[in-house]
LOPA-238086 format. One line per 5 residues: number of its first residue (from 1); their letters; for each residue x, y, z of N, C-alpha, C. Coordinates in pm, 1 decimal. Atoms other than C-alpha are relative to their C-alpha. Last residue first. Example, Ala and Ser with C-alpha at 12.3 -4.5 7.8 and 13.67 -1.06 7.14 Angstrom:
2
2 = SA = -82.0 -119.0 -6.0 1367.0 -106.0 714.0 -77.0 109.0 73.0; 89.0 -119.0 0.0 1230.0 -450.0 780.0 90.0 120.0 0.0
// end
This chain:
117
117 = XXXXX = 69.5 117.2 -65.5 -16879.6 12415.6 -18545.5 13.7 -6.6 136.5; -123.2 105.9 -63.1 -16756.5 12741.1 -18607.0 -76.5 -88.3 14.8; 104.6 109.4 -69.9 -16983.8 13032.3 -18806.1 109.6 -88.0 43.8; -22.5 108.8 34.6 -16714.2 13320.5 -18913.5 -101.9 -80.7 78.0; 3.2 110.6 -73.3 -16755.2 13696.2 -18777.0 -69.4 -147.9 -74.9
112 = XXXXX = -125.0 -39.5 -65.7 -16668.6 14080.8 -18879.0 6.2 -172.9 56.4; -133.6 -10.8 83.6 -16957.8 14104.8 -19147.8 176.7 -89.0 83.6; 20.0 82.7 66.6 -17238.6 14029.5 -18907.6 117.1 -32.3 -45.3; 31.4 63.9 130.7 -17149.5 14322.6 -18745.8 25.4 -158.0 -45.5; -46.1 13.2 40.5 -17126.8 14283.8 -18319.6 -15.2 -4.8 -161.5
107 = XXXXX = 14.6 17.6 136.9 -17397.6 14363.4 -18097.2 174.1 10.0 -45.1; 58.6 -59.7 98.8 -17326.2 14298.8 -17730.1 8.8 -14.9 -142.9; 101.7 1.3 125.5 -17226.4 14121.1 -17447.4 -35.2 91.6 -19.1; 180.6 -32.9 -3.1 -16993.9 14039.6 -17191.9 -24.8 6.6 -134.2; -10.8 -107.7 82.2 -16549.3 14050.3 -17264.8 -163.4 54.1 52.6
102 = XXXXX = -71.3 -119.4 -80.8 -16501.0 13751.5 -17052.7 -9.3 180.7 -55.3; -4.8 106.0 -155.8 -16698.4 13411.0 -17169.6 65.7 138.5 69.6; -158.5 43.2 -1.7 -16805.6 13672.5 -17493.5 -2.9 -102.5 161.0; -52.5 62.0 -132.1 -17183.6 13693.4 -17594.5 155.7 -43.7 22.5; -117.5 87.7 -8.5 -17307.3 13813.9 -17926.8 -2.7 -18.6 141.8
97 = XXXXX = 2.8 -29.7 -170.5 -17623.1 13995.2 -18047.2 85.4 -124.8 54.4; 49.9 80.9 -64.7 -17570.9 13998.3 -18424.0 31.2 16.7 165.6; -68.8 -32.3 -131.9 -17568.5 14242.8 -18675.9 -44.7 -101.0 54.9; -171.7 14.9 23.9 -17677.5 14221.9 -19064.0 60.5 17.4 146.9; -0.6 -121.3 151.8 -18035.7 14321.8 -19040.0 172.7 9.0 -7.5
92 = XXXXX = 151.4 -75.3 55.7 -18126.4 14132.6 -18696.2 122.0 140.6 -72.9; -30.2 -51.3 133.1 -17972.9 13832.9 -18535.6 -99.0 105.1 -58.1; 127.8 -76.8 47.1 -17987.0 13737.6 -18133.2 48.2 48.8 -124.3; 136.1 -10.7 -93.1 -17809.0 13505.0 -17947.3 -87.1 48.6 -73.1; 82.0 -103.3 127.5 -17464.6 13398.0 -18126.0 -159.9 -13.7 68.8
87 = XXXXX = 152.1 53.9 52.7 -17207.7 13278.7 -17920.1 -123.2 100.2 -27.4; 143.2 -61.3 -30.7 -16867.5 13425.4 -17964.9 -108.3 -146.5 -2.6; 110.2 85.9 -3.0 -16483.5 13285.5 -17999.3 -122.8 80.0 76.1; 75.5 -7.1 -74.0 -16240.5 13580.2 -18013.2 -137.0 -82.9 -67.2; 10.6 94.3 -72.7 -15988.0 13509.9 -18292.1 -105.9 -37.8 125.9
82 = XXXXX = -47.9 109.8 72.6 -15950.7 13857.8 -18441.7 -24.5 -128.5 98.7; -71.5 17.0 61.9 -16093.2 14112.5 -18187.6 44.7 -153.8 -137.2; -56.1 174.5 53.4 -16417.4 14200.7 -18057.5 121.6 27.4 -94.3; -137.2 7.7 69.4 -16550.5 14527.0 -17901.9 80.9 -142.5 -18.3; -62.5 126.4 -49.6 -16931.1 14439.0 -17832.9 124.0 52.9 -65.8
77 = XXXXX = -88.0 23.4 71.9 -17158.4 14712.2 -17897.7 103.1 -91.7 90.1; -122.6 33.0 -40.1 -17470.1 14835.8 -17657.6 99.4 -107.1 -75.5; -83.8 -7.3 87.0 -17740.7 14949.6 -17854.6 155.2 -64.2 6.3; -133.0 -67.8 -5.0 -17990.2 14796.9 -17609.4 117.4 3.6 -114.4; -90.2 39.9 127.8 -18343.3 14676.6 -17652.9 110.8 97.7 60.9
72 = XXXXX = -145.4 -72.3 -33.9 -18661.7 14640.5 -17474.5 97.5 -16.8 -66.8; -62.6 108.9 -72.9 -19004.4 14558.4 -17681.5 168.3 58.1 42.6; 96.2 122.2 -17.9 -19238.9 14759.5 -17838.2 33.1 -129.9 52.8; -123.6 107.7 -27.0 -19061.7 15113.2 -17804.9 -94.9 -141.3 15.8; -33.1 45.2 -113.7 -19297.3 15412.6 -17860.9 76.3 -165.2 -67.6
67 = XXXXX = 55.9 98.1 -18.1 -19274.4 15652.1 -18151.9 22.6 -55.8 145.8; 1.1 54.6 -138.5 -19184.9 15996.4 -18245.0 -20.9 -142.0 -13.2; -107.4 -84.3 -61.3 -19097.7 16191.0 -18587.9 -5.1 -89.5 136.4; -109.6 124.0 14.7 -19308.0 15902.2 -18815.8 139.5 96.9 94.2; -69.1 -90.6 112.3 -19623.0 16176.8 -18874.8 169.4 -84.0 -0.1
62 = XXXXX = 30.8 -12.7 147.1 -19857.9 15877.5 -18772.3 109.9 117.5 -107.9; 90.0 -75.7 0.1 -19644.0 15758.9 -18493.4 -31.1 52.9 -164.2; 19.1 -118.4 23.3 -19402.6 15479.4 -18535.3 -129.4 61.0 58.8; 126.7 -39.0 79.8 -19423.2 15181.8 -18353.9 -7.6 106.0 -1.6; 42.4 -135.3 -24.7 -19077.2 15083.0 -18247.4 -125.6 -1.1 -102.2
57 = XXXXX = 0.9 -7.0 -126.6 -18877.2 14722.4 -18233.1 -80.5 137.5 51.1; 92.5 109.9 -23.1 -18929.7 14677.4 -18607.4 -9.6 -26.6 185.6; 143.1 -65.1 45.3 -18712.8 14996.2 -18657.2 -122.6 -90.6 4.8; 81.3 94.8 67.9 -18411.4 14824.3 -18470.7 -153.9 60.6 -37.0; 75.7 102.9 -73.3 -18202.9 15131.0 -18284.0 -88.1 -139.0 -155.7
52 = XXXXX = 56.6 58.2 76.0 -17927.3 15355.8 -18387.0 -97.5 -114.1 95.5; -36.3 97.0 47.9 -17836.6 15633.0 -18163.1 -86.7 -84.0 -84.6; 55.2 16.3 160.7 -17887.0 15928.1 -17967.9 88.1 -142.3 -48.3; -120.2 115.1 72.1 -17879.1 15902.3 -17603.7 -56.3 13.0 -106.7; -58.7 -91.3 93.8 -18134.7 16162.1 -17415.0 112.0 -76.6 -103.5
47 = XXXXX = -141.1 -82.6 -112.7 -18250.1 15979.6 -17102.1 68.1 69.5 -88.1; 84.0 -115.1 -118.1 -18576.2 15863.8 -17323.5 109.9 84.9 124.1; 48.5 68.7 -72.4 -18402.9 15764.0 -17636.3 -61.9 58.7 170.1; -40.2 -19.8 -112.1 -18297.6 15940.8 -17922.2 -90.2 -38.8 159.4; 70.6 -36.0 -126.7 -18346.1 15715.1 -18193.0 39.2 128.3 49.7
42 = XXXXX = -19.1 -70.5 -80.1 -18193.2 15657.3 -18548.1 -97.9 73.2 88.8; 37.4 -167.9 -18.9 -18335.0 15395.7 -18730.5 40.3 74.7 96.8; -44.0 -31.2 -134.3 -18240.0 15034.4 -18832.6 -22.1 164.6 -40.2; 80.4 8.0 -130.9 -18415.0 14823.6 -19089.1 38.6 19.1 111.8; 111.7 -20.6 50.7 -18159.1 14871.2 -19401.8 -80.7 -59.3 174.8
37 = XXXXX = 51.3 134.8 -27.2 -17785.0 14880.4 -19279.1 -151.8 58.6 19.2; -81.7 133.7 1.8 -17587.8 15110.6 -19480.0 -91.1 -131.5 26.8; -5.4 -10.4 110.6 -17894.4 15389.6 -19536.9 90.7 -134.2 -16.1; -170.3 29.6 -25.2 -17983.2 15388.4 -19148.6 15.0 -85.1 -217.7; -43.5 193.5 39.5 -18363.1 15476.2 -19141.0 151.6 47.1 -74.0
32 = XXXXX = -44.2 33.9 146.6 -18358.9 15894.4 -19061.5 3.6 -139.4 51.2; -31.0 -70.2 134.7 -18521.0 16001.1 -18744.8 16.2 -50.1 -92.2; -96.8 45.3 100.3 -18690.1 15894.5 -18411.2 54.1 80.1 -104.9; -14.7 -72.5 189.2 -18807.5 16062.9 -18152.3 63.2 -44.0 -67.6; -151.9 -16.4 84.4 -18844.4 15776.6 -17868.2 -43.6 126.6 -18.7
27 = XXXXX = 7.7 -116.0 95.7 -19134.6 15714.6 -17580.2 83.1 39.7 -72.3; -69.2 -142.5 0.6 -19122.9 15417.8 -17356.9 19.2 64.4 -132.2; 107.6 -100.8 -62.0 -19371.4 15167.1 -17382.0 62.0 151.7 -7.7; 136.6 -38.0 131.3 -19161.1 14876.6 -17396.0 -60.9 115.9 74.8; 105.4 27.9 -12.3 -18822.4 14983.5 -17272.4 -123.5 -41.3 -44.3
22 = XXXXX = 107.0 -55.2 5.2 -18495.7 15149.5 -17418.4 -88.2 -106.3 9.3; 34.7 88.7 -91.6 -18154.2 15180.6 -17456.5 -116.2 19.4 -5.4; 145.9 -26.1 -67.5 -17925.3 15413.3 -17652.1 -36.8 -102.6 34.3; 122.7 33.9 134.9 -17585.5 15382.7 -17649.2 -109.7 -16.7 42.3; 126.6 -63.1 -76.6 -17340.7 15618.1 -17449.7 -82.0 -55.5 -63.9
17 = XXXXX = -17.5 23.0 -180.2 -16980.4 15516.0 -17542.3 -131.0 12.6 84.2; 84.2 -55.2 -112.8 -17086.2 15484.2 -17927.6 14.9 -36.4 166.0; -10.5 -195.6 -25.6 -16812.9 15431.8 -18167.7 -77.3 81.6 82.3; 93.3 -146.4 22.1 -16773.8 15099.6 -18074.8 35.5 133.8 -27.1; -17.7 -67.6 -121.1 -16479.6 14842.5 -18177.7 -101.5 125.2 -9.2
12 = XXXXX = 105.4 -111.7 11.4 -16480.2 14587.3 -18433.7 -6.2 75.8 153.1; 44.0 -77.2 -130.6 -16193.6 14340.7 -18516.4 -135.8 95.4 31.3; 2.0 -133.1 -7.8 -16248.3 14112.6 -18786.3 -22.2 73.1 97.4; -75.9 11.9 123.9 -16250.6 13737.7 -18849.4 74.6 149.2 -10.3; -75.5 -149.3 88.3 -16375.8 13706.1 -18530.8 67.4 -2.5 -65.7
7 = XXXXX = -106.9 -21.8 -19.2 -16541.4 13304.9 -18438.9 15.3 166.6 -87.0; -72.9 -77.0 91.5 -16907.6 13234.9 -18425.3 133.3 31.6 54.0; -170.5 -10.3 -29.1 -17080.4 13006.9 -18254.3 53.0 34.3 -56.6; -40.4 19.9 -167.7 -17437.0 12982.3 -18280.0 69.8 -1.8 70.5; -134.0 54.0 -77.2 -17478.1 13122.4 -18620.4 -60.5 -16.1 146.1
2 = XX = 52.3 28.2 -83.8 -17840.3 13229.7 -18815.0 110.5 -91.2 28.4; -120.2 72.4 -33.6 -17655.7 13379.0 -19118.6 -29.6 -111.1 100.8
// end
C-alpha cells in the first residue's frame, strides 16, 4: 500500500491490553504462523505477554518452538475511528505502524485505512 497519510475508513480497536514487546537478542517461544495474516507468529515474550509478532523480526531455532528477536518491536494497537487522519511509518503483511497528533501510536489493519494526499 506504502501510504503516508492515511485517513479511517474503519474503526479498529485492540483486543490485546498487554501486547507483546521485545528487544534484539531477547529470547521468545514462539508458535503457530497467523493463518489470516501470512508472516506473523505468535510469541510469548520475555515478561510473559502472548501475542502476535512479525516472523521476519525472529530467528527461529532449529526445532522452530523458541527463537531470539532480531530487531525491537511492539504489538501495541492503535484504536482508530472513522475519519481519524494517520501517518503511515512502518508497513508489514497487511498492517501498518500509524501515528495519531493525539491518540499516539500503533499498528492499525491495512484494511481499515484510505491513502490522502
Amino acid at each position: 500500500m506504502h501510504l503516508r497519510h492515511a485517513i479511517v475508513t474503519r474503526d479498529h480497536k485492540s483486543n490485546y491490553p498487554n501486547p507483546v514487546s521485545f528487544e534484539p537478542g531477547d529470547r521468545l517461544d514462539v508458535g503457530a504462523e497467523d493463518t489470516e495474516f501470512p508472516g506473523w507468529v505468535r510469541i510469548i515474550d520475555p515478561v510473559g505477554n502472548e501475542g502476535w509478532a512479525p516472523l521476519e523480526y525472529i530467528q527461529r531455532s532449529e526445532h522452530h518452538s523458541t527463537g531470539v528477536a532480531l530487531k525491537a518491536y511492539s504489538a501495541k494497537e492503535l484504536d482508530v475511528e472513522p475519519g481519524d487522519r494517520l501517518m503511515v511509518s512502518d508497513e508489514h503483511c497487511q498492517w501498518c505502524w500509524v501515528e495519531h497528533a493525539d491518540k499516539g501510536a500503533g499498528w492499525v489493519p491495512e484494511e481499515c485505512l484510505k491513502a490522502v494526499e
